[in-house]
N, C-alpha and C positions, 0 to 999 in steps of 0.2 A: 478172643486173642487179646494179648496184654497192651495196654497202652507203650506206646512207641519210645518214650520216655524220651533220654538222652540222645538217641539216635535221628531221632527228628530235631533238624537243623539250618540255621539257614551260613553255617560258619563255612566258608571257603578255604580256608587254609586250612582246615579239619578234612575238608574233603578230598583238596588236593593231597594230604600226606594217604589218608587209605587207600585213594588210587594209586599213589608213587608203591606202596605197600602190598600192591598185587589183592588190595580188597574190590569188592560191588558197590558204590554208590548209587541210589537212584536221583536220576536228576528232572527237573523241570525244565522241558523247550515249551517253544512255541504253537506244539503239535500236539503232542502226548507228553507223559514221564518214560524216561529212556530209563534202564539197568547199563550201569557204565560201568566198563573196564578201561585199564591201560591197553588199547590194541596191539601194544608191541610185546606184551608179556602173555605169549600163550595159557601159561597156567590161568592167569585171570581172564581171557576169555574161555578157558572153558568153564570157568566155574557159573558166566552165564548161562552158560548151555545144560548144566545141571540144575540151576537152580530155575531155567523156566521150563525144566522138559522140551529142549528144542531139539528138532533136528541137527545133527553135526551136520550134514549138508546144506544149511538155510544160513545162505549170507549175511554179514551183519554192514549196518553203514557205521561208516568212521565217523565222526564229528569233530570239526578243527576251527581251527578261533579266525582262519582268514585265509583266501584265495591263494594267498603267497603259499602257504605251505600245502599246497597240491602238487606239484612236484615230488613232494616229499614219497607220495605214495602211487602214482601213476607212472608211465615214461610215455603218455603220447596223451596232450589235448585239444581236441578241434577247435576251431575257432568257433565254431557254433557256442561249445563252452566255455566259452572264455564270455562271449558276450550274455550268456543265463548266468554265468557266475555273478556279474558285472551289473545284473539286471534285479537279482532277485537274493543275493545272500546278502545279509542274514536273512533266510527265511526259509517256507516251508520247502524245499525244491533240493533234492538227492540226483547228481550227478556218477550213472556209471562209466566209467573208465577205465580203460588198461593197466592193471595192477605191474608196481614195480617187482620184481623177484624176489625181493626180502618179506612182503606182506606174507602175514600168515595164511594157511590154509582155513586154520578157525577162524577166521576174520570174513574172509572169501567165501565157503562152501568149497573148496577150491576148484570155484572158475578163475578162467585169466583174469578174470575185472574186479575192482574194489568201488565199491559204494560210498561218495563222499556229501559231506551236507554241511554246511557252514548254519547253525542255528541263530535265532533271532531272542530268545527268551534274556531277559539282563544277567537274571544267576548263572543261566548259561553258559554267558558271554563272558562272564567274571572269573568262572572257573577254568574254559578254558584257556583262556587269556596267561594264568596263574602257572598250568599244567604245563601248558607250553607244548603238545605232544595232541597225539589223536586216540580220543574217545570210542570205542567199539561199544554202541548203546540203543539195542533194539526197545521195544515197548515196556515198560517191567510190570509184566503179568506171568503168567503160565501161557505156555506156547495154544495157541487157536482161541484164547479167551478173552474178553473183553478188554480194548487198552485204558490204560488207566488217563482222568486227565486231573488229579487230585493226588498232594501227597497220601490221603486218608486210604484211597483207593490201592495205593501200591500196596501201603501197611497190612492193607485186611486181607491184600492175596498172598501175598510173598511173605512177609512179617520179617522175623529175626533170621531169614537167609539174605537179607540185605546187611551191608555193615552200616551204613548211614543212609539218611534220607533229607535230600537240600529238599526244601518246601518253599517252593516258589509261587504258589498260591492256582487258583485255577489256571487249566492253560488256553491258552485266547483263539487260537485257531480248533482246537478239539478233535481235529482228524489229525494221520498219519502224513507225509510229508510226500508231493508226487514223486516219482521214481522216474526217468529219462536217461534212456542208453542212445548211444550215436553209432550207427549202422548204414557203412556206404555211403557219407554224406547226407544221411535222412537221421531223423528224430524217433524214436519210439518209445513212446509212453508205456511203463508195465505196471503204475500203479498211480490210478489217477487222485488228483488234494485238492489243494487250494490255488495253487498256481497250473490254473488250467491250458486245456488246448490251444485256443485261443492268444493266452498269456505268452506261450512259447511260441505261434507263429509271429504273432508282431513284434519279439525281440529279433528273431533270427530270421526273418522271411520266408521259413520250412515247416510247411504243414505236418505235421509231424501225426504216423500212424498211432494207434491206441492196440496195446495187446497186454488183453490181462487175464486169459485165457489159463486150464490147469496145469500146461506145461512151461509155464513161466519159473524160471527160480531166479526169485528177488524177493524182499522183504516184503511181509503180509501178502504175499499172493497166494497162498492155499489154497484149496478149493475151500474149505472152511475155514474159518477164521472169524476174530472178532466175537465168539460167537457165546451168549449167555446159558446157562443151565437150561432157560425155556425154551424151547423151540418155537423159530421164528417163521411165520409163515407169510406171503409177499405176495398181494393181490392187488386188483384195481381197486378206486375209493368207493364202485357200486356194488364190489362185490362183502365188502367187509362185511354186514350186517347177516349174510345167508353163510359165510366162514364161519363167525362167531355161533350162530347157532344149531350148524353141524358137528363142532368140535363140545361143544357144551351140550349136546346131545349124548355125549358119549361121556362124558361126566369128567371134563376136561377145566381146569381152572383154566378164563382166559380171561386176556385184556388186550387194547388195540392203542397202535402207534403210529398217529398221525397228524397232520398240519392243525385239522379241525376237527373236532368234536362230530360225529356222525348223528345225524337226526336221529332219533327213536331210541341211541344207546340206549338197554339195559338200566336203571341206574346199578347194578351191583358190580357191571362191569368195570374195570378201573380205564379209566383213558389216559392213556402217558402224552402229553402234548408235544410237539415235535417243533413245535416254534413255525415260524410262517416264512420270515426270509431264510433263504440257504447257509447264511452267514453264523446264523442260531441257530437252527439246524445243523451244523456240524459244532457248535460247542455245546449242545445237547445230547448227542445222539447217544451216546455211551455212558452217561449218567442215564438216560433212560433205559438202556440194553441191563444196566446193573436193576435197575430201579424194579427190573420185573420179574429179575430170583428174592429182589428183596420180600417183594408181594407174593411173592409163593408162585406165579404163575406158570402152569404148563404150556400154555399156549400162549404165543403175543400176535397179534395179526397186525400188520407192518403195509403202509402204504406208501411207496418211493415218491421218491419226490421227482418231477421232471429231469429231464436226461438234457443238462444242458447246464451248461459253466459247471458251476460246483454243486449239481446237484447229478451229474455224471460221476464224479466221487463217493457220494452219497449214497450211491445206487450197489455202485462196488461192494462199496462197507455191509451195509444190509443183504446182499444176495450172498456175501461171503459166511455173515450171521445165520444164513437159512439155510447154507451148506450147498450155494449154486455159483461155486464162483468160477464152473467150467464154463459160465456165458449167459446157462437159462436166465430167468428173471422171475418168472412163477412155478409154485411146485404144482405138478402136473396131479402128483395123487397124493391127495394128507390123508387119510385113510386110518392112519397107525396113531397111537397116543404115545408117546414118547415114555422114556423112562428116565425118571429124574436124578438117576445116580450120579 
């Protein structure tokens, strides 16, 4: 693919005018790179939805420059929200809410609720600030595929179906942003981040349940997702070494993704490191998911990390990768060698 040239950018008023223009920008949060539209201009979000292969029915979240203009696109919000608004925007943390009746259907999936998120990244912040108006900006990859946390990264999936690309440099969080709907005066988590369970009971005093289950529709909740050319396989840290050399029996390129380096590896095997705190681990995780169609590998064998603060996110993203994001956590039969088309 051709270098990116003029279209990689870090001009804000370049970006604000393609967006007022009914173009795609891709932009840099805190989380991921989003594919941004004008939300209010259906044509330009559907053009998201061609240009990543997405489902018309898979919601998108809005992005807006500040709490104040929530309003703009809901007509009812709990106190509950008002004090996560209060608490945690700019950041990674997506509020759903009752959509006003002007929001799009493309925007929506059309449920009643609209998906809002106040981001933390500066280009971000500058752009929307500029815009004035709300951003419609899911991940910019190809729908189920690994999200990007690198201008490089959008360039090499998407390329010239982007009209511009702000380059805001790696992005600092490296997961998706958590997702929190309000149901009956309770919390439900559909899609867990950086601003964990925990994080939301101590703002609000509501234990808030977790459903992120295959009948969820919210952003990145598919049963697969995230998910690399190779096929990602999710075991414990004793069983890696008897994976590797049942899949390599079969004459399967593999390589292993984890905190630590496994006694005995192979040396031929490649080891994608996974970092050791959670923190790095989620600004790794998806440079390594790329890292393993780089390497040619059919097989990656994948060891989660604890189920616990941000590594309960963590766990999502990777079972979403292995294509188990109806709940399991290990595949029951690898059996099959994939096919790498």
């Amino acid at each position: 693919m051709n270098d990116p040239g003029s279209r990689l950018t870090t001009d804000v008023e370049r970006a604000v005018q393609v967006l007022r223009d009914g173009g795609l920008v891709a932009i840099p949060t805190e989380t991921v790179y989003g594919l941004a539209a004008d939300a209010r201009q259906p044509a330009a979000v559907a053009r998201i939805f061609t240009c990543k292969q997405r489902p018309a029915d898979h919601p998108l979240i809005v992005h807006i420059h500040r709490p104040e203009q929530i309003p703009d696109w809901t007509l009812q919000i709990p106190s509950a929200a008002r004090q996560l608004a209060e608490a945690f925007w700019p950041g990674p943390l997506t509020l759903v809410l009752p959509r006003r009746p002007e929001v799009a259907d493309g925007v929506t999936g059309g449920l009643p609720t609209v998906a809002l998120r106040v981001p933390a990244h500066p280009l971000a912040r500058q752009l929307l600030a500029r815009f004035d108006g709300g951003l419609a900006a899911p991940s910019a990859n190809r729908h189920g595929r690994v999200s990007p946390t690198t201008a490089q990264h959008v360039w090499s999936e998407l390329g010239d179906a982007v009209d511009l690309l702000l380059d805001g440099g790696p992005c600092r969080v490296g997961i998706e942003s958590t997702i929190v709907e309000f149901v009956d005066g309770g919390l439900r988590v559909l899609r867990p981040g950086a601003i964990t369970a925990d994080d939301l009971q101590r703002v609000t005093g509501i234990t808030p349940s977790i459903r992120t289950g295959a009948d969820v529709r919210a952003p990145g909740a598919m049963t697969s997702h995230y998910a690399p050319r190779a096929k990602v396989v999710l075991v414990d840290a004793d069983c890696v070494l008897p994976e590797l050399a049942g899949w390599s029996a079969r004459g399967a390129r593999v390589g292993v993704l984890c905190a630590h380096r496994p006694d005995d590896l192979a040396a031929d095997v490649p080891w994608l490191s996974l970092g050791s705190a959670t923190e790095q681990q989620a600004r790794q995780l998806y440079a390594r998911l790329r890292q393993a169609d780089e390497l040619g590998l059919d097989i990656l064998v994948a060891v989660p990390p604890p189920d616990a603060g941000l590594g309960l996110a963590l766990r999502d993203r990777l079972r979403r990768a292995a294509g188990l994001g109806d709940g399991r956590l290990f595949v029951a039969d690898a059996s099959r060698r994939p096919s790498r088309d």
